[in-house]
VOKOLLUM-487386 format. One record per residue (C-alpha): x, y, z; residue in three letters. Coordinates in Angstrom, 1 decimal. Layout:
<recs>
<rec c1="X" c2="Y" c3="Z" rest="ALA"/>
...
</recs>
This chain:
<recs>
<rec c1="-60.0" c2="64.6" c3="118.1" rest="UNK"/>
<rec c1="-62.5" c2="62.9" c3="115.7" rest="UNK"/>
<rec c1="-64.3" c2="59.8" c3="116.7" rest="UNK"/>
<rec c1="-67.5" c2="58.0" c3="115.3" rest="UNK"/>
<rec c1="-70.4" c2="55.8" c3="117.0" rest="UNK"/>
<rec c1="-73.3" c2="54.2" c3="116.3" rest="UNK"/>
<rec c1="-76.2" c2="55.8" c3="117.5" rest="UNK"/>
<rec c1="-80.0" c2="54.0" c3="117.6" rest="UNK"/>
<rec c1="-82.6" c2="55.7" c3="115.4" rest="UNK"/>
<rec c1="-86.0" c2="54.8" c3="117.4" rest="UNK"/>
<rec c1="-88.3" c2="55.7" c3="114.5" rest="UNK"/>
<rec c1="-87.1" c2="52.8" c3="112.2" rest="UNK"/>
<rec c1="-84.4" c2="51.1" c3="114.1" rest="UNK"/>
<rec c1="-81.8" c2="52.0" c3="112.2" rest="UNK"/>
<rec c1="-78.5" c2="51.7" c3="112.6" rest="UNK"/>
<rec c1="-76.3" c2="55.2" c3="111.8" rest="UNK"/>
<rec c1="-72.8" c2="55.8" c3="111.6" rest="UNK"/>
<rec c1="-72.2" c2="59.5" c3="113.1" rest="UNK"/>
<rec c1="-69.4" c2="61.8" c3="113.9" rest="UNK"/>
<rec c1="-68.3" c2="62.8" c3="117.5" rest="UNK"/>
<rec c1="-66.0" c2="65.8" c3="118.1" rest="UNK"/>
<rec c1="-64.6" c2="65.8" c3="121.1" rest="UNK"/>
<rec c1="-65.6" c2="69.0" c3="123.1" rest="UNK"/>
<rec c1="-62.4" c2="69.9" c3="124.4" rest="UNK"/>
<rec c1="-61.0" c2="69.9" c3="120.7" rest="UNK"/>
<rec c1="-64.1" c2="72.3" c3="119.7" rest="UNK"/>
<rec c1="-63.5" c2="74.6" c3="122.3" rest="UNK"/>
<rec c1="-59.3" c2="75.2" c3="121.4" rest="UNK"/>
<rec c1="-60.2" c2="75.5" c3="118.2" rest="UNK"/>
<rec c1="-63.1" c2="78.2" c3="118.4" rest="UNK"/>
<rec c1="-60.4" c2="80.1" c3="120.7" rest="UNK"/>
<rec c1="-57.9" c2="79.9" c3="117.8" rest="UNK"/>
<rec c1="-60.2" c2="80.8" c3="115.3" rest="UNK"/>
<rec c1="-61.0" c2="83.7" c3="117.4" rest="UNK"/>
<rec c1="-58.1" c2="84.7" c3="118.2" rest="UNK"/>
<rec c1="-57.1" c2="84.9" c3="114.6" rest="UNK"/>
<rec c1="-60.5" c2="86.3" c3="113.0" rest="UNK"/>
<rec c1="-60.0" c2="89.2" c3="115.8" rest="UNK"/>
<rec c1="-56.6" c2="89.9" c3="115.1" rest="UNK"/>
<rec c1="-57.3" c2="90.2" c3="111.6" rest="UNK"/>
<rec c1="-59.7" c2="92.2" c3="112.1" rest="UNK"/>
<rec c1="-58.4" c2="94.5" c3="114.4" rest="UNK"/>
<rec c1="-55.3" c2="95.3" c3="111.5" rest="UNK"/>
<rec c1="-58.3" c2="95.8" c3="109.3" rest="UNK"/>
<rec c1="-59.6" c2="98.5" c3="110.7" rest="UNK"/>
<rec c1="-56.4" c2="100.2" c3="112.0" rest="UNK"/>
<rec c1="-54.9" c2="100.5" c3="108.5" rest="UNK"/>
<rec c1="-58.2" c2="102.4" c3="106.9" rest="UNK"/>
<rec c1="-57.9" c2="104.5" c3="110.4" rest="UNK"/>
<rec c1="-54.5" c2="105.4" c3="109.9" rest="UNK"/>
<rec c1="-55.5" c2="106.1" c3="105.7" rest="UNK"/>
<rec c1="-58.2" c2="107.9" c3="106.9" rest="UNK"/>
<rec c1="-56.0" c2="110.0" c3="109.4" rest="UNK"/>
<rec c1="-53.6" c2="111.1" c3="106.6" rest="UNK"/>
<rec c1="-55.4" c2="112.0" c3="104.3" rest="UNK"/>
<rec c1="-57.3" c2="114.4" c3="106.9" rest="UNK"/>
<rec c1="-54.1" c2="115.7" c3="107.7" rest="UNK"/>
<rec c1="-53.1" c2="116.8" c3="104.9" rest="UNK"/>
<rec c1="-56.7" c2="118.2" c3="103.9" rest="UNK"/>
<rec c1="-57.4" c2="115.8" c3="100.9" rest="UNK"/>
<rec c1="-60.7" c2="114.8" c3="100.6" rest="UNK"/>
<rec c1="-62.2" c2="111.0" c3="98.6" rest="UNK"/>
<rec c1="-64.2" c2="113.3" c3="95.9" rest="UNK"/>
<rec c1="-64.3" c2="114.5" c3="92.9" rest="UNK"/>
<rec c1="-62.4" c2="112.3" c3="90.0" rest="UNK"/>
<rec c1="-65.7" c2="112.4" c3="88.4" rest="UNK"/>
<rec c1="-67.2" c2="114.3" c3="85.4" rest="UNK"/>
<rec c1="-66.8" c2="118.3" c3="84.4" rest="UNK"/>
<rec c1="-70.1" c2="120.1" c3="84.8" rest="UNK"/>
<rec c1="-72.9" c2="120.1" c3="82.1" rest="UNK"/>
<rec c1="-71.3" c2="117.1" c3="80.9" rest="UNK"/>
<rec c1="-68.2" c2="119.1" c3="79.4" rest="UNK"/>
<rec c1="-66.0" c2="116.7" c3="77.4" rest="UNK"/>
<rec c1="-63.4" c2="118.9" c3="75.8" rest="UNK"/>
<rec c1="-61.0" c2="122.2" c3="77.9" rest="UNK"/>
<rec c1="-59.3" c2="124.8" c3="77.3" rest="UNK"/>
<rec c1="-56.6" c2="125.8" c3="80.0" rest="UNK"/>
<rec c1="-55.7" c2="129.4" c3="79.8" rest="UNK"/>
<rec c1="-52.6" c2="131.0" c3="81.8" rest="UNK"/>
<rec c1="-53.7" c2="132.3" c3="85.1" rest="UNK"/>
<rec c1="-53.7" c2="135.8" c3="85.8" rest="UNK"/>
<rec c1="-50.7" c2="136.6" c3="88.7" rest="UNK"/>
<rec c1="-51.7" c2="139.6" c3="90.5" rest="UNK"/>
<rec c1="-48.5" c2="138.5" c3="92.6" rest="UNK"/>
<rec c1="-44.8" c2="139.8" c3="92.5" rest="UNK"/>
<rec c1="-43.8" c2="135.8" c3="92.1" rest="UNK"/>
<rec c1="-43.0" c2="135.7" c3="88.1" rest="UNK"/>
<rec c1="-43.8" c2="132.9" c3="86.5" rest="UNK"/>
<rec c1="-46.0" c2="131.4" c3="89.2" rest="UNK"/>
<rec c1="-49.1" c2="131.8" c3="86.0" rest="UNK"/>
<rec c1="-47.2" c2="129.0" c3="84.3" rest="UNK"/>
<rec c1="-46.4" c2="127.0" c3="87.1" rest="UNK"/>
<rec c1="-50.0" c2="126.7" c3="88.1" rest="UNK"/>
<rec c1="-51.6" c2="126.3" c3="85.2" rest="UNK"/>
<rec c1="-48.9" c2="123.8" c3="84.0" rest="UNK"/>
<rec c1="-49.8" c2="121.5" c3="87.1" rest="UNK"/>
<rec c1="-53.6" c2="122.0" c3="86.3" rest="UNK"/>
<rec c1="-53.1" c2="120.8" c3="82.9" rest="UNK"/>
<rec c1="-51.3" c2="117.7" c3="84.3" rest="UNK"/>
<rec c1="-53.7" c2="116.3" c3="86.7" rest="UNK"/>
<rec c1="-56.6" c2="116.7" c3="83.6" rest="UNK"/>
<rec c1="-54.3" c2="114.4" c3="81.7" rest="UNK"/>
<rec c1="-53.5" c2="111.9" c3="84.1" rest="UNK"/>
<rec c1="-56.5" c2="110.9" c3="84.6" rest="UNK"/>
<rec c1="-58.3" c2="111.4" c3="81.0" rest="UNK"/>
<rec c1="-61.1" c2="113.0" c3="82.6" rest="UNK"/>
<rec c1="-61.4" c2="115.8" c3="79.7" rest="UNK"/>
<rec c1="-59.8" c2="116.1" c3="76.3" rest="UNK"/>
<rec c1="-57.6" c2="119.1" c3="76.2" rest="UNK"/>
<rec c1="-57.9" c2="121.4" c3="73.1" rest="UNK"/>
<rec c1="-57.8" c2="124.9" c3="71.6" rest="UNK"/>
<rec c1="-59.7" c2="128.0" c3="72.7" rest="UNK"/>
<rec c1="-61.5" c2="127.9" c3="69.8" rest="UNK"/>
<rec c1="-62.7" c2="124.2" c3="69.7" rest="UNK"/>
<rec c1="-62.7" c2="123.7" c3="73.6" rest="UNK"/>
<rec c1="-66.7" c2="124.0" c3="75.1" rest="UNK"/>
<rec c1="-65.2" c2="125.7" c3="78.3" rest="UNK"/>
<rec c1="-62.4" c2="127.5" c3="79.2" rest="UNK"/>
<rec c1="-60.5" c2="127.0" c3="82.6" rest="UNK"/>
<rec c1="-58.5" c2="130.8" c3="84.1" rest="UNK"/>
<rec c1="-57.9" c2="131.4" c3="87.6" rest="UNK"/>
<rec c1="-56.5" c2="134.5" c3="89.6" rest="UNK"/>
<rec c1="-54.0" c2="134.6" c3="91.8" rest="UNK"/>
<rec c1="-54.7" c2="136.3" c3="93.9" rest="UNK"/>
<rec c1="-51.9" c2="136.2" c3="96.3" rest="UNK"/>
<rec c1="-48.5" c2="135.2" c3="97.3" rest="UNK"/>
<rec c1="-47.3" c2="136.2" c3="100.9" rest="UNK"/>
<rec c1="-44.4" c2="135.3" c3="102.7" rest="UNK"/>
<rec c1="-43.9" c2="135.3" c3="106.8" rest="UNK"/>
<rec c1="-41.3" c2="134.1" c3="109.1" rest="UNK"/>
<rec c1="-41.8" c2="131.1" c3="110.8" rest="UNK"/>
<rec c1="-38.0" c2="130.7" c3="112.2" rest="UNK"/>
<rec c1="-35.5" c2="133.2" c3="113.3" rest="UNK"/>
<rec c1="-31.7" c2="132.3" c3="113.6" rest="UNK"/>
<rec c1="-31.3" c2="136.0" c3="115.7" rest="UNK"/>
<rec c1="-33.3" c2="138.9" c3="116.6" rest="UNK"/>
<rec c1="-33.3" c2="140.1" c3="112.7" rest="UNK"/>
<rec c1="-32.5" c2="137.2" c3="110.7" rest="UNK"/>
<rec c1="-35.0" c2="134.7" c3="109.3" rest="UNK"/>
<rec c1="-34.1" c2="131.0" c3="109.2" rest="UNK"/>
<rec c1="-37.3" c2="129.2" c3="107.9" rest="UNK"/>
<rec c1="-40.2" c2="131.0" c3="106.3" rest="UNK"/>
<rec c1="-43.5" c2="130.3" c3="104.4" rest="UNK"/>
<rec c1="-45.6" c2="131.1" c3="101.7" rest="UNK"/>
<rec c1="-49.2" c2="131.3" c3="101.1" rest="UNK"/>
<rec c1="-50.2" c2="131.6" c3="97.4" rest="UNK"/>
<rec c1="-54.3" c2="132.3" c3="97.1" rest="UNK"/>
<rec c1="-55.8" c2="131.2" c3="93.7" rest="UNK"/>
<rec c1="-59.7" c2="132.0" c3="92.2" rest="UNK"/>
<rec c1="-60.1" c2="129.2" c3="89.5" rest="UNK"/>
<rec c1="-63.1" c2="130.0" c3="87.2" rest="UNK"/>
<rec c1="-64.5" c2="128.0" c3="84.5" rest="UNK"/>
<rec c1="-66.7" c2="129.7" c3="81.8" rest="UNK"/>
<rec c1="-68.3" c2="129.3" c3="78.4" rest="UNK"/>
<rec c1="-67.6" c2="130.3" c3="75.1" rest="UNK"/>
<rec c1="-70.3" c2="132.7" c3="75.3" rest="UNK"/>
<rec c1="-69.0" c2="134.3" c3="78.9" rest="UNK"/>
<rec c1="-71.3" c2="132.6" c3="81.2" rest="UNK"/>
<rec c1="-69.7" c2="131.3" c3="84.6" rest="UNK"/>
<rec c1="-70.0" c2="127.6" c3="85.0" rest="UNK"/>
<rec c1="-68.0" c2="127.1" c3="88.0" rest="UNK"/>
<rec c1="-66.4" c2="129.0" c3="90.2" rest="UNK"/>
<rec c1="-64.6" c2="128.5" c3="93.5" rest="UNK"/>
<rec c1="-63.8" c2="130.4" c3="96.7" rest="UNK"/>
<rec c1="-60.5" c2="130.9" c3="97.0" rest="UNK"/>
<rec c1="-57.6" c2="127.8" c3="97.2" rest="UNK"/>
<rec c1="-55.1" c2="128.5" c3="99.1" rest="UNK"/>
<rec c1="-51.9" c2="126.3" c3="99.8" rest="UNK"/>
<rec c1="-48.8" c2="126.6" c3="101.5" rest="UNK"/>
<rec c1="-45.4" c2="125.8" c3="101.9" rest="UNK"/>
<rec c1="-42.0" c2="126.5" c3="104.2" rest="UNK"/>
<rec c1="-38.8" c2="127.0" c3="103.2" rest="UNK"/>
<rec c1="-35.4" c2="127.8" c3="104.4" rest="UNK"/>
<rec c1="-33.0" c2="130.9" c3="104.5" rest="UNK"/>
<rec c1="-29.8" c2="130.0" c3="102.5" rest="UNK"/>
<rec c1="-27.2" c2="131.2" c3="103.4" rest="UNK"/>
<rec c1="-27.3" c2="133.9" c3="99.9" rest="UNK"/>
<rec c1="-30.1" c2="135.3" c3="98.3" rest="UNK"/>
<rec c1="-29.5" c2="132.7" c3="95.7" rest="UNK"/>
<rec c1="-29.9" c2="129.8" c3="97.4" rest="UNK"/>
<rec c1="-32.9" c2="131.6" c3="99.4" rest="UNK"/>
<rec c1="-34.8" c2="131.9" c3="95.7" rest="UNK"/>
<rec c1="-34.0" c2="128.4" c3="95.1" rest="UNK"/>
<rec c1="-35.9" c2="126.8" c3="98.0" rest="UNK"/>
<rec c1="-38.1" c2="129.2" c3="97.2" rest="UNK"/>
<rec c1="-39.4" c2="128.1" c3="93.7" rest="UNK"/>
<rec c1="-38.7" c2="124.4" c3="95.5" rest="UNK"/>
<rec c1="-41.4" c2="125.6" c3="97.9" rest="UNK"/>
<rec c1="-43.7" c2="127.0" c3="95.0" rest="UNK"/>
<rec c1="-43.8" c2="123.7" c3="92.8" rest="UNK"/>
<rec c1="-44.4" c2="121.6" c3="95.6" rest="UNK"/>
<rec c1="-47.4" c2="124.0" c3="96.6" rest="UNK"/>
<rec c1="-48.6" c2="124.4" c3="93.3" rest="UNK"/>
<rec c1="-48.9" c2="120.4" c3="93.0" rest="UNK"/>
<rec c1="-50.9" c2="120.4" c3="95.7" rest="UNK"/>
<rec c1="-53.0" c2="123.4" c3="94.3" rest="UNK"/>
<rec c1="-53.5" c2="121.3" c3="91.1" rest="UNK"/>
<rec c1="-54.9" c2="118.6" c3="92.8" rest="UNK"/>
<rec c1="-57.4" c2="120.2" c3="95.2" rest="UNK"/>
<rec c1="-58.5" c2="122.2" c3="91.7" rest="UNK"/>
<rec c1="-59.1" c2="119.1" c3="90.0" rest="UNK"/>
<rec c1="-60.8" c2="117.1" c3="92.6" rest="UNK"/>
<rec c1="-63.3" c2="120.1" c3="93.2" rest="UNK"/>
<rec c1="-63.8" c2="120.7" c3="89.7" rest="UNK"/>
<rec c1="-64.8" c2="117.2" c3="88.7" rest="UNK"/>
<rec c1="-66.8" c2="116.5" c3="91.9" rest="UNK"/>
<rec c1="-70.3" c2="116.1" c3="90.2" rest="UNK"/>
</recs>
């Protein structure tokens, strides 16, 4: 409630027109604002939490996205080498790498011959273990782990960047033919090898 009065200046004897607020007014509408600043507030800082929390859990990290190192501005992405028994895995990999480093127009992506560094990796690995068992003997869900060592040299040989070793994995389950086991299988590899791409890329361009 708003009310005005004339108050008594002593210094000059002057007449002014002021404002009263009425204090009980004040005081409901300081609780509301409160209340509503607070809540605000309080869905604020739970939303970044639960960002925050996801991203942990699924062991991203906010880096990289950045430039190569020494300032390189055009790639070359070989075929990994596949020191696994999983054929084709070399493509898959090197196919995702090549993806993220165009989505996001970090590098431009040319020939061996006119590229200032050349991206390879190893991979290393590729095991499978049982997670699930429908009986004693038979395996309903499994998972594999696929180890990669991505390397990035110069024309000239010289190691610019290496990495120790990514590793990403993914379940899958028994079908119920070897077909259909294969199947979610290579489901299970793209999915991982996504994820491989992207962990590759962030620590690759975090400079």
């Amino acid at each position: 409630m708003i009310r005005t009065a004339t108050i008594k200046l002593l210094k000059n004897n002057t007449n002014v027109k002021a404002i009263l607020i009425d204090s009980a007014d004040i005081r409901g509408e300081t609780r509301m604002g409160r209340r509503s600043f607070g809540a605000s507030r309080i869905a604020r800082v739970v939303c970044v939490l639960l960002i925050l929390a996801f991203a942990w859990a699924c062991g991203y990290r906010f880096a990289g996205g950045g430039r190569l190192p020494e300032g390189i501005r055009t790639l070359s992405v070989g075929v990994f080498e596949n020191q696994t028994k999983e054929t084709g895995l070399e493509h898959l990999i090197a196919n995702e790498v090549v993806h993220q480093l165009t989505r996001f127009g970090t590098v431009r992506l040319t020939d061996r011959d006119s590229a200032e560094a050349f991206l390879t990796g190893r991979i290393r690995s590729a095991g499978i273990s049982t997670i699930a068992h429908k009986s004693a003997n038979v395996s309903a869900e499994r998972r594999i782990r696929v180890v990669v060592i991505p390397t990035l040299t110069a024309p000239d040989g010289r190691i610019i960047w290496s990495s120790p070793p990514v590793a990403e994995d993914e379940t899958f389950f028994v079908g119920a033919t070897h077909l259909q086991t294969e199947q979610n299988k290579k489901s299970a590899l793209a999915k991982l090898s996504k994820r491989m791409a992207e962990r590759i890329y962030y620590q690759i361009t975090d400079f």
